[in-house]
C-alpha positions as CSV (number, residue, x, y, z in Angstrom):
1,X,2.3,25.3,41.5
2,X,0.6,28.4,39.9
3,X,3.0,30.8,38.1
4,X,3.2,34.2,37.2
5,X,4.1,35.7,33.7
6,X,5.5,38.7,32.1
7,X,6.3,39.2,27.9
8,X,9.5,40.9,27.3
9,X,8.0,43.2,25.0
10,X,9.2,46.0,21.8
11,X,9.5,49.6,22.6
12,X,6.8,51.5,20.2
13,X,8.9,54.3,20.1
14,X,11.8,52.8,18.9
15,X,10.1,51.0,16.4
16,X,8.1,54.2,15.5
17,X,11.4,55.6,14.9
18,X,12.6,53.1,12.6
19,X,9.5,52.7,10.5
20,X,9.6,56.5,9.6
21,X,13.7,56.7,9.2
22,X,12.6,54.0,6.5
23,X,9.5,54.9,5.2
24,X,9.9,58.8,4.7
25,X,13.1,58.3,2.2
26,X,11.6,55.3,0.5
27,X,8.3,57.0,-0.4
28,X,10.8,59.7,-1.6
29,X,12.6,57.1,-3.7
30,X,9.4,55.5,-4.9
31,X,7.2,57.8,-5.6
32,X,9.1,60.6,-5.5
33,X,8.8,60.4,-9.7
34,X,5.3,60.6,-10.1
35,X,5.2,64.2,-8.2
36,X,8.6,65.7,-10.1
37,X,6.6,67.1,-13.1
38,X,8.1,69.2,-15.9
39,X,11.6,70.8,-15.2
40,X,11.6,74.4,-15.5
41,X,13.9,77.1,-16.5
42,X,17.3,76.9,-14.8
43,X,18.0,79.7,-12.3
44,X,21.8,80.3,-11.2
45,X,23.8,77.8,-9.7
46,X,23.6,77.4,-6.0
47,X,20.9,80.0,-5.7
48,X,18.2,80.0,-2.7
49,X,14.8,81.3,-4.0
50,X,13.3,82.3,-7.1
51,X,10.6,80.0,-7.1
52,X,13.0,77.2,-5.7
53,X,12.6,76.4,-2.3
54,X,15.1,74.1,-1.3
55,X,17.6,76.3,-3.9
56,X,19.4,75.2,-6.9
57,X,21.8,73.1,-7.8
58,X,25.4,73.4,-9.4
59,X,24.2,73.5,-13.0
60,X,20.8,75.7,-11.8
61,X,18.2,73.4,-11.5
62,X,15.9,72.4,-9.0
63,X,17.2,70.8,-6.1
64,X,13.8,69.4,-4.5
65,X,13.0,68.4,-7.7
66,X,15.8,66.3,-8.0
67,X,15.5,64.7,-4.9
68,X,12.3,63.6,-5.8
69,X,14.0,62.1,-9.1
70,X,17.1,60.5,-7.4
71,X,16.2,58.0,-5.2
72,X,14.8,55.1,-7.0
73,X,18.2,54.1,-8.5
74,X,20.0,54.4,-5.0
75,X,17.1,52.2,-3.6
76,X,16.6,50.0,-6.4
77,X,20.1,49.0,-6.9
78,X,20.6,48.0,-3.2
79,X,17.0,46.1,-2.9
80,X,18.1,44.2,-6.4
81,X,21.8,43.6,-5.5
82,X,20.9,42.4,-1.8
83,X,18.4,40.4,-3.4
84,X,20.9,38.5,-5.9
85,X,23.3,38.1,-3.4
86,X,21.1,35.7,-1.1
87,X,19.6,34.1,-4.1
88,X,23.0,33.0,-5.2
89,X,24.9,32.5,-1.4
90,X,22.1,30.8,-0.1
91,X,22.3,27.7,-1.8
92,X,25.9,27.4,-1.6
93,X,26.0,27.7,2.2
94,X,23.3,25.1,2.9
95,X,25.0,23.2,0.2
96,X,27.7,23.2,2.0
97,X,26.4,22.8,5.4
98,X,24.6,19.5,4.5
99,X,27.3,18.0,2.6
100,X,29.2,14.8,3.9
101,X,31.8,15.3,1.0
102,X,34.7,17.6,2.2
103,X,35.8,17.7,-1.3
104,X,32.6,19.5,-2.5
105,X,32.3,21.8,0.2
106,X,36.2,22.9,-0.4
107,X,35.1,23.4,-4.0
108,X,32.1,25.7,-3.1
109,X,33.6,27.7,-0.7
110,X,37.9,28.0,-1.5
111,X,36.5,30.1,-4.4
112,X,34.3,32.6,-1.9
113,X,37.4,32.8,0.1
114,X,39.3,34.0,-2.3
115,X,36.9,36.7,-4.0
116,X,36.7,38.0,-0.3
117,X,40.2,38.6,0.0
118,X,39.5,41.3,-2.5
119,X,38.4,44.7,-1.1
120,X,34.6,45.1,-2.6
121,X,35.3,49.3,-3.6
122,X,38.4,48.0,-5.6
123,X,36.7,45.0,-7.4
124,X,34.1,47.4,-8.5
125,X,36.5,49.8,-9.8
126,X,38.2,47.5,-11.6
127,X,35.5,45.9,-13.5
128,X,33.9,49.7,-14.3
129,X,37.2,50.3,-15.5
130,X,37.2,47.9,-17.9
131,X,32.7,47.4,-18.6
132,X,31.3,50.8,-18.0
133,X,28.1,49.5,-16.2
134,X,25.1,51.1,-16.0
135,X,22.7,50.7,-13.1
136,X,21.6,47.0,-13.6
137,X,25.7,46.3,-13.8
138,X,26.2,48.2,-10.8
139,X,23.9,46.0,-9.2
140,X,25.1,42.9,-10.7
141,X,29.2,43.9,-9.2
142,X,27.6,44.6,-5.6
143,X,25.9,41.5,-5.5
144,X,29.1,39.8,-6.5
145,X,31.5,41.2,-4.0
146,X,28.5,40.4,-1.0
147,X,27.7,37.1,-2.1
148,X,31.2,35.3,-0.3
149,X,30.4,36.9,2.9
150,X,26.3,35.8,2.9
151,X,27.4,32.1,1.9
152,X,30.1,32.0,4.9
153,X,27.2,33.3,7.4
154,X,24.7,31.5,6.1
155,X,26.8,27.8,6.1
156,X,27.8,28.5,9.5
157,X,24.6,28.9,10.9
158,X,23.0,26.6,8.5
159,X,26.1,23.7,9.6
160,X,24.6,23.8,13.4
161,X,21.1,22.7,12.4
162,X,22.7,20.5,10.1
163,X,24.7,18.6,12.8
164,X,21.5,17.9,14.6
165,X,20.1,14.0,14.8
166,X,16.7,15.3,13.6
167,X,18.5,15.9,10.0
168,X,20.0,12.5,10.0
169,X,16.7,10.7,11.0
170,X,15.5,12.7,7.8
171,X,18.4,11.2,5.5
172,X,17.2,7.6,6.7
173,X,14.1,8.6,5.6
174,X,14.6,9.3,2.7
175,X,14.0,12.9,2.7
176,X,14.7,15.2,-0.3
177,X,17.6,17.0,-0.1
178,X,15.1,20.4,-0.2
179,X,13.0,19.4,2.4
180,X,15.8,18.6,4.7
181,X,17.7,22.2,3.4
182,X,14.9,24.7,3.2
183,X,12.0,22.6,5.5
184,X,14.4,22.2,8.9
185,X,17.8,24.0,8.1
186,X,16.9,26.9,6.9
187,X,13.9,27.3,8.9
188,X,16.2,27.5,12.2
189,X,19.0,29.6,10.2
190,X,16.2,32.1,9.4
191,X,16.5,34.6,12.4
192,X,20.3,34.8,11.8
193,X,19.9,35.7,8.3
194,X,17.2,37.9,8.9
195,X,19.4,40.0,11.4
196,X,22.2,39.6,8.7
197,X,19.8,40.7,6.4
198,X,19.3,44.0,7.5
199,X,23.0,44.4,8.1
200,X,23.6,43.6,4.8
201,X,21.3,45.7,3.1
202,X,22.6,48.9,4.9
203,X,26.4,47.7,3.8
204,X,25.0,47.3,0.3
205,X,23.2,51.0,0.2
206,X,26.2,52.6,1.3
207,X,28.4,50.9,-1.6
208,X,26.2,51.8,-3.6
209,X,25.9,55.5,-2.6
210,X,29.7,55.6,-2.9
211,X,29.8,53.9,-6.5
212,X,27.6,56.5,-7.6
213,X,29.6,59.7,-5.9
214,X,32.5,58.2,-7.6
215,X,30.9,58.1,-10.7
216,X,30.4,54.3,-11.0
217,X,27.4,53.0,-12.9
218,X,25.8,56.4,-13.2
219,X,26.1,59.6,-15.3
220,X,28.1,61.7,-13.9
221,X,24.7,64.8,-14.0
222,X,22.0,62.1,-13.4
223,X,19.2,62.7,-11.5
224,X,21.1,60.2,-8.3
225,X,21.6,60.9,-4.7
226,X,24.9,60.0,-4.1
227,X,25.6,62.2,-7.6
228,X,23.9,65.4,-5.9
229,X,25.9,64.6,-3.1
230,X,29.0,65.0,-5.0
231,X,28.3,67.3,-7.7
232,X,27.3,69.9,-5.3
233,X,29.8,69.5,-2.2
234,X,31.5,72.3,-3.6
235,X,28.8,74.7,-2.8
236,X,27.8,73.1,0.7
237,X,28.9,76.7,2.2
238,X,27.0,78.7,-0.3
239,X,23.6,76.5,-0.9
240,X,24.1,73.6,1.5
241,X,20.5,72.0,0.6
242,X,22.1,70.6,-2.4
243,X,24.2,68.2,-0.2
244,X,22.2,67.8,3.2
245,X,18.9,66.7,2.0
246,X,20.0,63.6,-0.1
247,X,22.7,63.4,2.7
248,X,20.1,63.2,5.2
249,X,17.6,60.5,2.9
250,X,20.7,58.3,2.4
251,X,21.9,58.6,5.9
252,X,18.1,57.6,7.5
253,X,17.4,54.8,4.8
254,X,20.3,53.4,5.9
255,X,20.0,53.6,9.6
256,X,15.9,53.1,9.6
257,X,16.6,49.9,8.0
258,X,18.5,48.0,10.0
259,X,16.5,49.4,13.6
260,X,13.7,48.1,11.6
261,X,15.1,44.5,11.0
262,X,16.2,44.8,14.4
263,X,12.8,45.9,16.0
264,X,10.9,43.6,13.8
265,X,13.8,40.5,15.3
266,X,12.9,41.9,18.5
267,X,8.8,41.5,18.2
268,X,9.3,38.2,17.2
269,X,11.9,36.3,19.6
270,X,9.7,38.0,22.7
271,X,9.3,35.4,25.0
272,X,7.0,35.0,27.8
273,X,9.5,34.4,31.3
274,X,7.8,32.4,34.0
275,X,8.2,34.4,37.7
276,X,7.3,31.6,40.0
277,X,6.1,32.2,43.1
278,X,9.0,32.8,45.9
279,X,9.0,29.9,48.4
280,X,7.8,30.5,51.6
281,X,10.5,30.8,54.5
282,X,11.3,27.9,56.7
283,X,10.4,28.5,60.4
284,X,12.9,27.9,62.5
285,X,12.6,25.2,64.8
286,X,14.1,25.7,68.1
287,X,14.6,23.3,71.0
């Protein structure tokens, strides 16, 4: 029997939406250097005009011009700590997913356990306290309070596959331990941790926005979003451009980049749905 088809399909807007929440701040962030140029004289503080568009900021300078300047630490902080994170949960949680000793995997993840049990804004307070770290610290701590979390995800969705007969017909093979981890079980894991992914990175921007406006890892005048935002809060009445537009760039990085994981997670599980053909009705036979 013939049957019809129909693709559950994206919607282009929505995705539209999220590549430019993303895009727009990130070539901010990126580029945003290479177009700053020379700072000139510093006007009054919180001042609109005079040759500054967007206004000044609390010590007079140029407020567009330090937008331009202060997103590539926000960005590259979060891109590198995200990064670290999975490079350092994700073989711990196929580790211990494919393990058949319950001692190992208790050794793996009791330690994750209890480094989660410690709220992530303290643990990074604490160790600033006592290291001062600079941007590449910063990163290092967020990685560090994200990485119990990823290995717990990724081993329980990694410890599914694992269970399946195909992995043990690969152990009677012979199969490498890789092959069997990153060839089949993390191949089906990889639209969980995709979706976590993007999750993750938007947890990971905002903890890093807040480091920074509490004066973790940054100087407390630097050229830094999350600075700008704090620095100049108290004159939001009085010049509020100082605090809305890297409000704004933090606020759609954040939310642009997880609609896009989700958009792009959408695009790829479409399916096509078979619509059979409804069944002709039965006549009636009467006597």
């Amino acid at each position: 029997m013939k049957s019809l088809t129909t693709t559950v399909r994206r919607s282009p807007g929505r995705f539209t939406l999220a590549f430019l929440l993303t895009a727009v701040p990130l070539l901010i962030a990126l580029l945003g250097p290479l177009f700053a140029g020379e700072p000139g004289p510093r006007g009054a503080s919180f001042t609109l005009g005079d040759g500054h568009w967007a206004g000044t900021d609390f010590v007079g300078r140029d407020v567009w011009r330090q937008v331009l300047l202060g997103g590539r630490t926000v960005v590259l902080t979060a891109l590198s700590a995200t990064a670290l994170a999975y490079v350092v949960a994700l073989p711990l949680g196929l580790m211990s997913a494919l393990t058949h000793r319950g001692w190992l995997e208790e050794l793996l993840m009791r330690p994750l356990d209890v480094l989660l049990a410690v709220p992530s804004l303290l643990l990074i307070l604490l160790a600033a306290a006592v290291f001062a770290p600079g941007a590449a610290g910063l990163a290092l701590l967020v990685a560090l309070v994200n990485i119990p979390d990823a290995a717990r995800i990724i081993r329980a969705t990694a410890a599914e596959a694992a269970a399946r007969p195909a992995v043990e017909a690969l152990r009677m093979q012979g199969e490498t331990w890789w092959r069997m981890a990153v060839g089949y079980v993390g191949r089906s894991a990889l639209r969980t941790l995709a979706a976590d992914a993007g999750t993750r990175l938007t947890g990971v921007l905002y903890l890093v926005a807040t480091a920074a406006f509490l004066g973790v890892g940054v100087a407390p005048d630097a050229a830094d979003w999350a600075v700008m935002v704090d620095r100049n809060r108290t004159g939001l009445f009085v010049q509020p451009w100082a605090v809305v537009l890297p409000a704004v760039l933090i606020v759609a990085l954040t939310m642009g980049g997880n609609l896009l994981f989700d958009a792009a997670l959408t695009g790829r599980g479409q399916r096509r749905t078979p619509l059979r053909k409804p069944l002709p009705a039965r006549k009636e036979i009467r006597t």
